[in-house]
N, C-alpha and C positions, 0 to 999 in steps of 0.2 A: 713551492707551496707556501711563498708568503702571505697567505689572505685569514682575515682576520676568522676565526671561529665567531659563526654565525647558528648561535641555541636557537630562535626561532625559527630560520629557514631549515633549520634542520630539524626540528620538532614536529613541523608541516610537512615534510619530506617523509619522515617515520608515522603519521596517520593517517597517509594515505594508500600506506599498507596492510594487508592481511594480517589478524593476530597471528601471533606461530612467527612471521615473516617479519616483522617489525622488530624495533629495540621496544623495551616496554616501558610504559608510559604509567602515570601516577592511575589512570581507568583501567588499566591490565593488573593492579596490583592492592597488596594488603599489606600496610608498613606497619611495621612494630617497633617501636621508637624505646631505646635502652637509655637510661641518663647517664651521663655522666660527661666529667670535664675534661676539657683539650687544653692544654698547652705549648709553647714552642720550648723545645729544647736546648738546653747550654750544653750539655756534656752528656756523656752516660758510660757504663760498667757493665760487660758482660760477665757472665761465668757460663759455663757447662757442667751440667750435671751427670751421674752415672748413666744414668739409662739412655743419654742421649739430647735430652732439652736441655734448653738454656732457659737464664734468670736474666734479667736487664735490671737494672738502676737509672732510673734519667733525672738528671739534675736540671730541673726547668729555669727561662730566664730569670721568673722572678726567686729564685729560690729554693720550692718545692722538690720534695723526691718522690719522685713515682716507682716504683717495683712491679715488674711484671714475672711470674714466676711459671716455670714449667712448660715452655714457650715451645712446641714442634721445631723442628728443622724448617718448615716452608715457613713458619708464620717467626721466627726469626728473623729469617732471612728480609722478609719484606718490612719487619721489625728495624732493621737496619737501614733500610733504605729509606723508611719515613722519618730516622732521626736525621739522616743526611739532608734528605730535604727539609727538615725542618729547621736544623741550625744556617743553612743558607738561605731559606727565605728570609727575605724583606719588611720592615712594615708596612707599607702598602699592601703586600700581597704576602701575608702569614700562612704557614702552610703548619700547623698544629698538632703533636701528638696528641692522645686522648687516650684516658684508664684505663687502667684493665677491667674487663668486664668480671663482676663479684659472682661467685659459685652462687648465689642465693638470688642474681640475674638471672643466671644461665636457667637454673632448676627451674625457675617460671617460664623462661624462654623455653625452653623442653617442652613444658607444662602445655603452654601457649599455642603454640605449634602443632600438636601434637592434637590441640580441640579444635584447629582449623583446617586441619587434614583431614581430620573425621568429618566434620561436619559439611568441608566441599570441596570430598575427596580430590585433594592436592599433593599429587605424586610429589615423594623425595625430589625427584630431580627437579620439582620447581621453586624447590626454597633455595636463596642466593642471598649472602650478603648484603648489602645496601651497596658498597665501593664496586662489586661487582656487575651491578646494573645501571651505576650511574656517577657521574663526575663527583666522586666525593675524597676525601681525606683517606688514602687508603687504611690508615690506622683504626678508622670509624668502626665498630662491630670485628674489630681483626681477632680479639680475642672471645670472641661469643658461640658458644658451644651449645648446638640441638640435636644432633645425631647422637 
């Protein structure tokens, strides 16, 4: 399965199906777009805290330190694997951590959610991530909290 990834043939491929039955596409959905900045990784520092979460430190190429604090077991975990991929990307093809998302994101993102759920009636189980429905930076939205 050498063949190159093909986003068009396969974007045509997925509107030719039933919603429900498709991957979902930008007309199936309602993005909410969080700011913040991405960097590539040089290094990083874990700790573990009592109750269980971890704290990261990542010291970016250019310099910067980023702190990600109080981190789950799963979101850790994949914490880890994006700084892996990220000190081994390329420039050509940079593969980027990005912020932690600010408690005072999350509270609007709650907020936010929470007035588009009401207003077209949008079961829990249809809110996902961004990295979760689509090729993105898995670190994108990794720390953003609406439940």
């Amino acid at each position: 399965m050498n063949q190159k990834h093909d986003p068009r043939g396969e974007a045509q491929r997925e509107r030719e199906k039933q919603a429900g039955d498709r991957f979902p596409s930008n007309s199936d959905s309602i993005g909410i777009e969080l700011a913040g900045m991405a960097y590539k990784a040089k290094n990083h520092q874990e700790t573990s805290n009592p109750d269980g979460s971890f704290n990261f430190t990542i010291t970016t190429g250019n310099g910067k330190t980023l702190k990600y604090e109080n981190l789950s077991t799963n979101i850790a975990a994949q914490m880890r694997e994006e700084i892996r991929i990220s000190k081994l990307s390329t420039e050509e093809e940079q593969v980027l951590v990005f912020e932690q998302v600010t408690a005072e994101q999350n509270t609007s993102l709650k907020w936010l959610i929470q007035q588009l759920r009401n207003e077209f009636s949008i079961p829990e189980s249809e809110i996902f991530a961004h990295p979760i429905v689509s090729r993105k930076t898995g670190s994108e939205a990794l720390t953003a909290q609406w439940k």
